[in-house]
Backbone as a ProteinNet text record, in pm:
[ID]
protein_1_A
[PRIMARY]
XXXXXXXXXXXXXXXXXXXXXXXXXXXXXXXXXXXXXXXXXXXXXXXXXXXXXXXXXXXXXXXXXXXXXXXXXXXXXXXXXXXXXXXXXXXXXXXXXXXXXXXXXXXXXXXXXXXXXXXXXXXXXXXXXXXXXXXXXXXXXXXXXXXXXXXXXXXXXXXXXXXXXXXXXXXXXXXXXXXXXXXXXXXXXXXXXXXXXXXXXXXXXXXXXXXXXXXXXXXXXXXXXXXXXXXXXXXXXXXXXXXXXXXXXXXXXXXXX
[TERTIARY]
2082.3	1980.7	1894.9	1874.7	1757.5	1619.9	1510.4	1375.7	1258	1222.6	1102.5	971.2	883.2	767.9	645.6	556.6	459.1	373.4	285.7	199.7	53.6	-0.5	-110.7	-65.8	-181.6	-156.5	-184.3	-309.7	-286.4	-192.2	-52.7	65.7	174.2	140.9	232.5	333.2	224.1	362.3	447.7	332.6	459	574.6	554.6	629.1	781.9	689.9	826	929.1	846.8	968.7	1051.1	959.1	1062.7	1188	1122.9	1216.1	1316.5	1315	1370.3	1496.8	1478	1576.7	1661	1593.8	1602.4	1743.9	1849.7	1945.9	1917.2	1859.8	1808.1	1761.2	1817.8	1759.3	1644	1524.9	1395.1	1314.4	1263.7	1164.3	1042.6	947.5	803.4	737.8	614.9	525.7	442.8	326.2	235.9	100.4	1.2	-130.6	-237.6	-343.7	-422.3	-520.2	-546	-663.3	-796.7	-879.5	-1016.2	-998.8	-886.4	-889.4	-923.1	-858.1	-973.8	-1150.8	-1176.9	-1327.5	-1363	-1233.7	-1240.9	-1156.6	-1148.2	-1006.8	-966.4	-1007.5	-1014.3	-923.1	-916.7	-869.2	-737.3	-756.9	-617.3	-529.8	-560.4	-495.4	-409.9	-499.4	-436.4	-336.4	-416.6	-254.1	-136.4	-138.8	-35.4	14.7	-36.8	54.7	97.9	28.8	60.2	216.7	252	330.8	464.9	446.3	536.2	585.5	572.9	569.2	672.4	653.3	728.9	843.4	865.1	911.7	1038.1	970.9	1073.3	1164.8	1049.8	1103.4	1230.9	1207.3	1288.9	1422.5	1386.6	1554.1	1605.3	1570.9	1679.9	1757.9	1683	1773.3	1898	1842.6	1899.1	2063.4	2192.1	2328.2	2288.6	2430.3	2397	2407.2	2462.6	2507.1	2363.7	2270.3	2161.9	2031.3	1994.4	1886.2	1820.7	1686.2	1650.9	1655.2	1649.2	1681.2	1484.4	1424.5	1282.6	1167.8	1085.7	951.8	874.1	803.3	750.3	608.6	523.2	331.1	343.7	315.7	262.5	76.6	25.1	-96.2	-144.2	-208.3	-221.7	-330.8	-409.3	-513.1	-612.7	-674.7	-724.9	-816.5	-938.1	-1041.2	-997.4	-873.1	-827.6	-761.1	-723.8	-680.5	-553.4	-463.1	-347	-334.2	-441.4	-450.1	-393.3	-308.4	-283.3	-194.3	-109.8	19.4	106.4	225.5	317.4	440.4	522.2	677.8	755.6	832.3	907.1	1065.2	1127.5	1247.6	1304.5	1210.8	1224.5	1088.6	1152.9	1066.2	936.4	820.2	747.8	725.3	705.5	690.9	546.3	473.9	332.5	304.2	318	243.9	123.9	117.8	27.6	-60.6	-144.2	-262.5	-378.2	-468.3	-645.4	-615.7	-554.3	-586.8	-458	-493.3	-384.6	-371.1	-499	-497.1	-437	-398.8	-314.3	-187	-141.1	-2.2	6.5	-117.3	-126.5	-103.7	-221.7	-194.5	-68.7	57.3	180.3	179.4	43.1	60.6	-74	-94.2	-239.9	-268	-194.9	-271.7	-339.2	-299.5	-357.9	-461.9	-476.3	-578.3	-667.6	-649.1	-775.1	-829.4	-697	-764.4	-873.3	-816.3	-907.7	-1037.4	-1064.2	-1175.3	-1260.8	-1228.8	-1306.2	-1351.8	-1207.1	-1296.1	-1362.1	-1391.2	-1452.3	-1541.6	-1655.9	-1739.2	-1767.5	-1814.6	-1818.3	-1786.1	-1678.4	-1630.9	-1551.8	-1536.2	-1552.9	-1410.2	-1276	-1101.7	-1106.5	-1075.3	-995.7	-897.5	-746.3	-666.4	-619.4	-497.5	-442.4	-468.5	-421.2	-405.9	-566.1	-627.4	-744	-878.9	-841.2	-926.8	-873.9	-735.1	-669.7	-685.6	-721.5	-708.9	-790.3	-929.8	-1003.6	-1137.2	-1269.4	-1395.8	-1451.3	-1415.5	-1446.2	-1606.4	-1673.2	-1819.1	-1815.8	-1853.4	-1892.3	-1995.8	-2096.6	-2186.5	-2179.5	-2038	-2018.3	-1999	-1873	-1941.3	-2018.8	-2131	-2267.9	-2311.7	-2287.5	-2400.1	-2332.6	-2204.3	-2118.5	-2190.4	-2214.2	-2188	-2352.4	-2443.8	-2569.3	-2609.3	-2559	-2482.5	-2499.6	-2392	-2349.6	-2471.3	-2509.9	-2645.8	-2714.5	-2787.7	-2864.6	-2832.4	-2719.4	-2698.1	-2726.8	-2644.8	-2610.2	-2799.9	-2864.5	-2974.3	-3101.5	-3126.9	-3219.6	-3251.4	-3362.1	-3344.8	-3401.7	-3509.1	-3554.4	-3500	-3386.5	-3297.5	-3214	-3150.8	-3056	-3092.8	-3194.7	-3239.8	-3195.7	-3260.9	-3262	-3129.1	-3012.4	-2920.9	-2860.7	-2882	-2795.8	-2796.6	-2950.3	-3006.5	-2930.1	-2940.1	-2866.1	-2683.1	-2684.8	-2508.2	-2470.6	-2547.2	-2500.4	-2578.1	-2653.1	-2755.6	-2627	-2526.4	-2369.1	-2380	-2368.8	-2365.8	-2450.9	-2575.9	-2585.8	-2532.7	-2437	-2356.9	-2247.2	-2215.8	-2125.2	-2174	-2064.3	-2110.2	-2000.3	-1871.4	-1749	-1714.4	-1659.2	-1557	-1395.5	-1338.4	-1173.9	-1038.4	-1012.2	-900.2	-735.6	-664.2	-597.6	-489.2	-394.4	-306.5	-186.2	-117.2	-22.1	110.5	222.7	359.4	440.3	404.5	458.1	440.2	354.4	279.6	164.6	53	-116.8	-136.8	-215.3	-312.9	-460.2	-456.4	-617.6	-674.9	-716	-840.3	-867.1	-764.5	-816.5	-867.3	-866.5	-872.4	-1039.1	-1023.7	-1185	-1255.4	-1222.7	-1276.5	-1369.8	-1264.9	-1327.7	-1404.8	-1404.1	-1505	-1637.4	-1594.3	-1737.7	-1859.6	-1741.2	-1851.8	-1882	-1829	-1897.1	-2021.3	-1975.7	-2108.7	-2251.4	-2227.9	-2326.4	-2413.1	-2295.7	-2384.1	-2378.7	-2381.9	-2393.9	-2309.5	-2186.6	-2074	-2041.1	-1972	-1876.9	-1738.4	-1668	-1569.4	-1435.9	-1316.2	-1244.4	-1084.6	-1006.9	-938.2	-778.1	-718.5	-585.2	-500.7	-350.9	-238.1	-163.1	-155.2	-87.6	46.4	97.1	214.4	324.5	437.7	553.6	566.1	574.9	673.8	610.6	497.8	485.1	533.2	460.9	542.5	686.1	775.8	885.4	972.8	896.1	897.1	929.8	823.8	755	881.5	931.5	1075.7	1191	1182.2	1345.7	1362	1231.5	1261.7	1271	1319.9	1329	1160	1165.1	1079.5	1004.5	1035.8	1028	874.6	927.1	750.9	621.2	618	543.5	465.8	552.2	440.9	404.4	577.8	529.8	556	467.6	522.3	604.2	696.6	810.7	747	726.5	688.1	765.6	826.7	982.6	944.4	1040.1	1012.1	919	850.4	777	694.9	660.7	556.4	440.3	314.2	213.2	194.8	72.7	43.4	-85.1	-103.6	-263.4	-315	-442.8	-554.2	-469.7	-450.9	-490	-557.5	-659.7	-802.3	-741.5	-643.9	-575.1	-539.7	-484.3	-442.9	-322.4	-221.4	-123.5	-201.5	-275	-372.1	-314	-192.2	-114	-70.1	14	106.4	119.8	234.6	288.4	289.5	267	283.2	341.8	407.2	518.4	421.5	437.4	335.5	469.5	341.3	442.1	479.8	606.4	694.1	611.7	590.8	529.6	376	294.8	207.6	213.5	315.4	330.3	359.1	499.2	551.1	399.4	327.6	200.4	106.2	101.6	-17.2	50.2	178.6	300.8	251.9	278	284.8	160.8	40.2	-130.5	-137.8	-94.5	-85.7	-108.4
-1054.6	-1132.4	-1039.5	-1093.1	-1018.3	-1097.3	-989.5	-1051	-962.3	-1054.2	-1000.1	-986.9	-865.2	-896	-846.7	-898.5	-845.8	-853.4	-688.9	-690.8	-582.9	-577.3	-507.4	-341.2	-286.7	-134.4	-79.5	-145.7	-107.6	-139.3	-177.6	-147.9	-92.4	-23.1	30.9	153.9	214.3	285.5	199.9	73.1	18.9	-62.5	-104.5	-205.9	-131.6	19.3	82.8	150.1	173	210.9	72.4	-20.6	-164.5	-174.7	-190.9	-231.5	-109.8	35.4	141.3	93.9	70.7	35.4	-139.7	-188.9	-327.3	-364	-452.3	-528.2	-598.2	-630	-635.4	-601.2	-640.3	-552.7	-613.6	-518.6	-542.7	-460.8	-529.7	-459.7	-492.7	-442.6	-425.7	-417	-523.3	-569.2	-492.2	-415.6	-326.2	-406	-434.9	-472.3	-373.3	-399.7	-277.6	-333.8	-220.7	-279.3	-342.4	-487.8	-439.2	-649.6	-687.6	-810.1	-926.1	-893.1	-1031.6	-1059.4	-941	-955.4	-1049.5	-1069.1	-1155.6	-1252.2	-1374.7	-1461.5	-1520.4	-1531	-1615.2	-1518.3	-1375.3	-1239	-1203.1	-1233.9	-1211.3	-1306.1	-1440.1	-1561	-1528.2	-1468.3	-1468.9	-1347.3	-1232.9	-1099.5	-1179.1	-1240.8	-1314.9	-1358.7	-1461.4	-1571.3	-1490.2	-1405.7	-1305.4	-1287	-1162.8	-1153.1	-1205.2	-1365.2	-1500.9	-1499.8	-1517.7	-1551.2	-1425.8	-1257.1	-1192.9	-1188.4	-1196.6	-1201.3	-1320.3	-1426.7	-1523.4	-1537.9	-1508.3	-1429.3	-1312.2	-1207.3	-1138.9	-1176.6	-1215.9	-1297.3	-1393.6	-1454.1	-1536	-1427.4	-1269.7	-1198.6	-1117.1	-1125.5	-1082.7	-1164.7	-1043.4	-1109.7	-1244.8	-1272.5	-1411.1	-1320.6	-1253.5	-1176.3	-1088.3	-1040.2	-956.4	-1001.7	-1151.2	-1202.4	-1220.7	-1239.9	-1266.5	-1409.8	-1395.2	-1574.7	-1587.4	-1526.8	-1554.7	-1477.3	-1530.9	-1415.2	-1423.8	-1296.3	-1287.1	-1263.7	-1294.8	-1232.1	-1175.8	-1053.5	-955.1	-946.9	-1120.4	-1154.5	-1251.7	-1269.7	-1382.1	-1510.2	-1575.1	-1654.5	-1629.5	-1446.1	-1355.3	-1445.5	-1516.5	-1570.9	-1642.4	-1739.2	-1836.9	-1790.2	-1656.3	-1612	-1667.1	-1716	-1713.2	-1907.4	-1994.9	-2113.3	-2149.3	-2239.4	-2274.1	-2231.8	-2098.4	-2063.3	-2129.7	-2136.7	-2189.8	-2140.9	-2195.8	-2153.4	-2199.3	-2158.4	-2243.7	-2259.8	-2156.8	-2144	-2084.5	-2015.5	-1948.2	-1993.2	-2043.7	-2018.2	-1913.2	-1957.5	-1846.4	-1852.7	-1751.7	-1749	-1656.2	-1723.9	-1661	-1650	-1535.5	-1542.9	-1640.5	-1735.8	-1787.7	-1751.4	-1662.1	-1602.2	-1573.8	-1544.1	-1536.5	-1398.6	-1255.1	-1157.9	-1082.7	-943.9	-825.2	-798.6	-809.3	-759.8	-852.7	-960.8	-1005.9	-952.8	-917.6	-828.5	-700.1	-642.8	-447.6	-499	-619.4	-618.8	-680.5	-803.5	-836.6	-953.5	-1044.6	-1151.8	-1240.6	-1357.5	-1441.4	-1463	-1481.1	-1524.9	-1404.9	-1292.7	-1157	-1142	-1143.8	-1159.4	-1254.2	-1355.4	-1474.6	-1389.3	-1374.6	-1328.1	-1193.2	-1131	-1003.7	-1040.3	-1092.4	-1229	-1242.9	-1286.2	-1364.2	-1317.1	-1167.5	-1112.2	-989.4	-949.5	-855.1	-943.2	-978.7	-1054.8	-937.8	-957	-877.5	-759.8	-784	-643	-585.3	-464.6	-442.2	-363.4	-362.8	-344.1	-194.9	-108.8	43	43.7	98.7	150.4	245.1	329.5	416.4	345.9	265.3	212.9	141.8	144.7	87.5	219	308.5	435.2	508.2	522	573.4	511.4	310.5	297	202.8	190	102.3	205.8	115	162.6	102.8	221.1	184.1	222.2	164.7	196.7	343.1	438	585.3	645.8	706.1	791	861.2	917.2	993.5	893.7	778.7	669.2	628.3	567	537.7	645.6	772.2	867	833.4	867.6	857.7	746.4	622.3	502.2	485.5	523	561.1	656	764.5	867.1	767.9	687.6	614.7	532.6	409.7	374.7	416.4	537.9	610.3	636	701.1	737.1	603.5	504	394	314.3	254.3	185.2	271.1	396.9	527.5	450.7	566.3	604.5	440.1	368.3	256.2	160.5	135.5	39.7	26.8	210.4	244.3	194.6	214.7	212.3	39.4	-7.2	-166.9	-225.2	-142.6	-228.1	-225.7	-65.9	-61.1	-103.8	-169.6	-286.8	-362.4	-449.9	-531.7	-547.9	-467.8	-428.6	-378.8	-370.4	-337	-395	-524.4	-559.3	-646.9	-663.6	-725.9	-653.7	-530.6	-424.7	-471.9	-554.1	-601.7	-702.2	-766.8	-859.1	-798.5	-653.5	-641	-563.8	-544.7	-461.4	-363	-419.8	-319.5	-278.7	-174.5	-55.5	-74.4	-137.1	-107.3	-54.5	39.6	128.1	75.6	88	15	157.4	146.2	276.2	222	268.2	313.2	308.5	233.1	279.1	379.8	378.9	490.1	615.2	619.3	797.9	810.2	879	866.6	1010.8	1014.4	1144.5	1156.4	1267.8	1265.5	1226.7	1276.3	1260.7	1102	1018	848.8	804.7	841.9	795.4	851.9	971.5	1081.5	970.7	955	888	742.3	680.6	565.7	573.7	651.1	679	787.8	850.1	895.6	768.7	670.9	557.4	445.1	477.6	366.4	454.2	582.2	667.7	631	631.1	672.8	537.9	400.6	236.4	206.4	241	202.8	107.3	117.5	26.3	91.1	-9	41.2	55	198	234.7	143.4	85.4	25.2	46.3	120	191.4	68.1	-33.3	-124.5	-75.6	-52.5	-14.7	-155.6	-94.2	-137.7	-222.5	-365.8	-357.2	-363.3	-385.4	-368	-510.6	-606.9	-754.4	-827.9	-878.4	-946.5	-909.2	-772.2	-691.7	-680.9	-664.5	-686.1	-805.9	-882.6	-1045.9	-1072.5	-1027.9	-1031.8	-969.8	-869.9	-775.3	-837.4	-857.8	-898.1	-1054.6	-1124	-1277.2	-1287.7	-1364.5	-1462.3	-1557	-1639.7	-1688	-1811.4	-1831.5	-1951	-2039	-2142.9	-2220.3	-2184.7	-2132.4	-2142.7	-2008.6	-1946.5	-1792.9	-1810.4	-1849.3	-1903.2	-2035	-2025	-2172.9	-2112.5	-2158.5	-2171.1	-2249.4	-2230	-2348.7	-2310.8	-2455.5	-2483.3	-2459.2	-2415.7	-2397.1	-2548.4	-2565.8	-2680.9	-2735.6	-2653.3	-2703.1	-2601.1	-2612.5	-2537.3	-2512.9	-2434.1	-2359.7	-2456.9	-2539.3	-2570.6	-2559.8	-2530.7	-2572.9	-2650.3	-2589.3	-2664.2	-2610.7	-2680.7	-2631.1	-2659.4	-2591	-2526.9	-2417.4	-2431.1	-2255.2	-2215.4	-2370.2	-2337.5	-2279.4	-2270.6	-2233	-2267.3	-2287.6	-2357.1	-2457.3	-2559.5	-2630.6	-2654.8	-2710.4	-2702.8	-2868	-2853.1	-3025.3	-3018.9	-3091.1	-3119.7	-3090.3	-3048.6	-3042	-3115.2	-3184.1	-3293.8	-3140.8	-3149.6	-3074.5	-3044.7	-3184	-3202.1	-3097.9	-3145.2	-3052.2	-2894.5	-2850.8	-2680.4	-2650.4	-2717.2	-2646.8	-2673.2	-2731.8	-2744.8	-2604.7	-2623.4	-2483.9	-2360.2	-2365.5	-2230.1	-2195.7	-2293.9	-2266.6	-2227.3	-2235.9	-2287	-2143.2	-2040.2	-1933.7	-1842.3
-561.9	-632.8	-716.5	-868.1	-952.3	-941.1	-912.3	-840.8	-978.3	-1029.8	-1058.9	-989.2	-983.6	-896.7	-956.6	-977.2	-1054.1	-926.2	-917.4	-799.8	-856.2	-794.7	-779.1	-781.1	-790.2	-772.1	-645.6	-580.5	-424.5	-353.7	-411.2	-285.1	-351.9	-432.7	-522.8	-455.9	-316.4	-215.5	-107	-82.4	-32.2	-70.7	-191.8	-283.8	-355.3	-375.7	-448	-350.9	-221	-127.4	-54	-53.5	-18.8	-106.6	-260.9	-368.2	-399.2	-377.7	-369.9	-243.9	-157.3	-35.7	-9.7	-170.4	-145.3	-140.3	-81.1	-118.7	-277.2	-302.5	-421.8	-543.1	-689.6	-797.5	-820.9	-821.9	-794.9	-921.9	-974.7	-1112.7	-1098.1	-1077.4	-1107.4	-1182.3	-1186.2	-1317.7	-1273.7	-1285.8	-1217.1	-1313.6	-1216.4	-1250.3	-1190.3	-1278.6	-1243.3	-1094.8	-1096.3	-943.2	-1013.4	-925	-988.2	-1002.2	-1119	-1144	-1080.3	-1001.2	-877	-886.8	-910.6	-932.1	-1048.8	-1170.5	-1269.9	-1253	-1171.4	-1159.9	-1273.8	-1401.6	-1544	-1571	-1607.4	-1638.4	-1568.3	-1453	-1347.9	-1402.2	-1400.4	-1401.7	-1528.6	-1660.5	-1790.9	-1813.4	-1699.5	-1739.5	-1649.8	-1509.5	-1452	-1523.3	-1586.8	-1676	-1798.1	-1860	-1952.2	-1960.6	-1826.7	-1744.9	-1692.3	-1669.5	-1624.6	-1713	-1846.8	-2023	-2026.3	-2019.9	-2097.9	-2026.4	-1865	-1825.7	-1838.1	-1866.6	-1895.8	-2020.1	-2149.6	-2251.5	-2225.4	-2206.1	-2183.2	-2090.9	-2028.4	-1951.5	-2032.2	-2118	-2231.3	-2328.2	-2310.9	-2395.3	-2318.8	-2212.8	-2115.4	-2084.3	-2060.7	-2035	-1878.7	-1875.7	-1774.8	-1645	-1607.7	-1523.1	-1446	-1577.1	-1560.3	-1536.3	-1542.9	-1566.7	-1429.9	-1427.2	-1265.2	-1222.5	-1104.5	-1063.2	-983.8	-1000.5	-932.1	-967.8	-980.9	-1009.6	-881	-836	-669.6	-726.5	-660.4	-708	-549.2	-587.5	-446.3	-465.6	-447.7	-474.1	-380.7	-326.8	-240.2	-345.1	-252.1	-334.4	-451.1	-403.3	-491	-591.7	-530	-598.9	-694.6	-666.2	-733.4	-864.6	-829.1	-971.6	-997.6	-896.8	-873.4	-940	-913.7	-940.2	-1112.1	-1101.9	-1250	-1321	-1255.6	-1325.6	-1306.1	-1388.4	-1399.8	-1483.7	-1477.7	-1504.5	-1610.8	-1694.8	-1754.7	-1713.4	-1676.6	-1623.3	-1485.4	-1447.5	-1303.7	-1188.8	-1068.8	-989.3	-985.4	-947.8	-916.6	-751.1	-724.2	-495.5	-515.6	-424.7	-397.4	-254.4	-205.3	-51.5	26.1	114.9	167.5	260.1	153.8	218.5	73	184.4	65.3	-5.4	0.5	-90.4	48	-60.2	-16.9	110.7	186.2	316.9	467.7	387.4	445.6	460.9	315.6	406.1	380.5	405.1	443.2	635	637.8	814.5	882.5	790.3	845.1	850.4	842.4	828.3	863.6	773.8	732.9	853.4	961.1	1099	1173	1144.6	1205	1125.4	995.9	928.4	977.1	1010.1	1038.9	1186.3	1241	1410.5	1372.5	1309.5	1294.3	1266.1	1144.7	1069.4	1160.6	1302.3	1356.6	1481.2	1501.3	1594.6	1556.2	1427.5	1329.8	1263.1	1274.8	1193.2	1093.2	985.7	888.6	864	764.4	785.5	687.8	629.5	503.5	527.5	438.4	490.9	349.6	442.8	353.6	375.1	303.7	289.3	207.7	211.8	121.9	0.2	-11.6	-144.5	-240.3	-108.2	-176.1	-199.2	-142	-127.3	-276.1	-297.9	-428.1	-564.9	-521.3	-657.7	-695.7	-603.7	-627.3	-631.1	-646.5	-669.2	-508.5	-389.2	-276	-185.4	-167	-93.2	-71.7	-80.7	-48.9	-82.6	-76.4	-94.2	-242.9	-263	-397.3	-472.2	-442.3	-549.7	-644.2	-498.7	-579.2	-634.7	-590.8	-709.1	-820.1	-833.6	-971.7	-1036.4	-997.5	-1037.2	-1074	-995.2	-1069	-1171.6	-1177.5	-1291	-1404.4	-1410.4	-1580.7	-1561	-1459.5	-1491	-1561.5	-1497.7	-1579.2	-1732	-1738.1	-1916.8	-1993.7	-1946.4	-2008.2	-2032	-1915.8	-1929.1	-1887.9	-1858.1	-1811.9	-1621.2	-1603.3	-1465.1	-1393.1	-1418.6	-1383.7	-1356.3	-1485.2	-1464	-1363.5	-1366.1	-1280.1	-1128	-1109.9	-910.8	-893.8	-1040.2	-999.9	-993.5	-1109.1	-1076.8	-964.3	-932.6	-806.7	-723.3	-668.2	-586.1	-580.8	-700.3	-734.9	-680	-736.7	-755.5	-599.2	-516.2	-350.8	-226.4	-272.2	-213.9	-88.8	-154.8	-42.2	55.3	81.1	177.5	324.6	328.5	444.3	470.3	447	515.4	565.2	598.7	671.7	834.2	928.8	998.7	1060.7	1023.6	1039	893.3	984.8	853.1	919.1	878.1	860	819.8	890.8	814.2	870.8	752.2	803.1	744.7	818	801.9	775.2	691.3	575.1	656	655.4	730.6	679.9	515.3	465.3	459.3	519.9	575.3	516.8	627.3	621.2	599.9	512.6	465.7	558.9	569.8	706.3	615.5	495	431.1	381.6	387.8	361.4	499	607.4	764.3	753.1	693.3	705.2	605.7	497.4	424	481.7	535.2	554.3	679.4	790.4	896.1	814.3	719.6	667.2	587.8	522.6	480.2	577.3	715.1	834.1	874.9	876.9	931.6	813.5	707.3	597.3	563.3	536	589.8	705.5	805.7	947.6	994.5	999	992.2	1118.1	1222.7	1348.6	1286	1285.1	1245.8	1349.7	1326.1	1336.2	1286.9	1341	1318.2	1347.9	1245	1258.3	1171.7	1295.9	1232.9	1140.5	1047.4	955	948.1	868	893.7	778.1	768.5	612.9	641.2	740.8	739.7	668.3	599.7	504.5	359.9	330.8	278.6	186.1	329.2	297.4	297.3	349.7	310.4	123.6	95.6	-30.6	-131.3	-80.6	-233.8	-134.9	-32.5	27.9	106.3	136	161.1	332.8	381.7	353.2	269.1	208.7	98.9	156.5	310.9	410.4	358.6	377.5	324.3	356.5	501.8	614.4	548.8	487.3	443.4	299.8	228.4	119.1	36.9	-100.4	-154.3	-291.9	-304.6	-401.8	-501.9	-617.5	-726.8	-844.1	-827.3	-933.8	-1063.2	-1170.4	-1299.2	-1282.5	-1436.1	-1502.1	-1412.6	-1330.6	-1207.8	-1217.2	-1171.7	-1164.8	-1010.5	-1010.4	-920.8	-855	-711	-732.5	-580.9	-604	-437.8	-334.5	-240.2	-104.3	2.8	8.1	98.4	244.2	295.6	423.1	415.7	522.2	573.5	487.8	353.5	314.1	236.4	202.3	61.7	-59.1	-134.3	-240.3	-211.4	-323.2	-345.6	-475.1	-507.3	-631.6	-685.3	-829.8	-861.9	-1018.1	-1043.5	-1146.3	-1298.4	-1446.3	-1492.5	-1655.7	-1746.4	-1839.6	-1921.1	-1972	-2057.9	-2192.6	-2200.8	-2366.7	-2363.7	-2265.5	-2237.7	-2228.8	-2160.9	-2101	-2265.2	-2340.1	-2506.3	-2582.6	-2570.6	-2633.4	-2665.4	-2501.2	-2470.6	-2533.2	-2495.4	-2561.4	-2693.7	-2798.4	-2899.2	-2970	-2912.4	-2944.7	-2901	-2848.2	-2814.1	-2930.6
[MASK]
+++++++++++++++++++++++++++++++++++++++++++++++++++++++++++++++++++++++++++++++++++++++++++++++++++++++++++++++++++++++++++++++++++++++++++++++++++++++++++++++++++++++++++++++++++++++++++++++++++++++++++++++++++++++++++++++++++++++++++++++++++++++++++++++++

């Protein structure tokens, strides 16, 4: 089977050693880290994405083309809401964001949830390629404040801009199957020490994961949504479902492009 997968950059070591070992020819869309914070923005490089991808497989021999597009994305602040297909399935994991399958699966996630009341999730991948809570951080990040709006502004935005920080009270590290560096483990117990977070140390898992580049595609984790169908809300634990969308409508929006 040919699988397209467009994913994030925080799993970019585990995605390329899945798809590296896959039974499967497996190609990777790579998105940057960060987009979720904009779901309007996510939604539009996704669909961006769906589009060239589908494009490009009509040029593509019959033999070579993919038969599925995968989002290594979960719900991700509804970014995921509203895409849709014209010729290939799209498959979306049924879960709220990434850390559902760094940990193996949405129900370990909820359990953790609930027996971790607030609590703030590190990994390799999120220590390497995101803008993660640390001490040097914020100086950095008050640094450009300052240049950008001078020193006054700076104190206030940062107020502002980290005033979230008391709603947590754990720090979570979640470790890597593909092999751990001390210094991301040091990392994230130096920023439980520095906001007063109880450090929390969960091994990691690949089976959602590898769910995700090798399948099975089962309902129960995920939802399948047929070409000419969209992507929409369901306020459960499926978190998606899919609903038929008019033809005349989807070639509309295409062309208005």
């Amino acid at each position: 089977m040919r699988i397209a997968i467009i994913g994030c950059m925080v799993m970019n070591r585990e995605i390329s050693r899945l798809a590296a070992d896959s039974r499967h020819v497996v190609r990777v869309w790579w998105q940057r880290q960060g987009l979720h914070d904009t779901p309007d923005i996510l939604r539009a490089e996704l669909q961006k994405n769906i589009d060239a991808i589908e494009r490009e497989n009509e040029q593509l021999r019959l033999n070579q083309r993919f038969e599925a597009i995968v989002l290594a994305y979960g719900l991700c602040s509804n970014g995921v809401i509203g895409l849709r297909s014209r010729s290939l399935p799209v498959i979306v994991p049924r879960c709220d964001d990434c850390i559902s399958l760094f940990l193996g699966s949405a129900e370990r996630y909820r359990e953790l949830f609930h027996k971790l009341p607030g609590i703030y999730w590190y990994n390799r991948g999120w220590i390497e390629q995101a803008f993660t809570p640390s001490k040097e951080n914020y100086r950095l990040q008050r640094e450009e404040y300052v240049q950008e709006y001078g020193e006054e502004n700076a104190d206030y935005l940062m107020e502002c801009t980290n005033n979230w920080m008391t709603n947590y009270q754990h720090c979570g590290y979640i470790t890597c199957p593909c092999g751990e560096q001390p210094e991301h483990e040091a990392y994230a117990r130096q920023a439980a020490e520095d906001f007063g977070w109880q450090f929390e140390k969960v091994e990691g898992s690949m089976t959602y994961l590898d769910a995700v580049v090798n399948g099975p595609w089962d309902d129960k984790r995920f939802l399948t949504c047929p070409p000419c169908s969209r992507i929409e809300a369901d306020y459960t634990n499926r978190k998606f479902r899919s609903i038929p969308c008019e033809v005349d409508d989807w070639e509309h929006k295409q062309e208005s492009r």
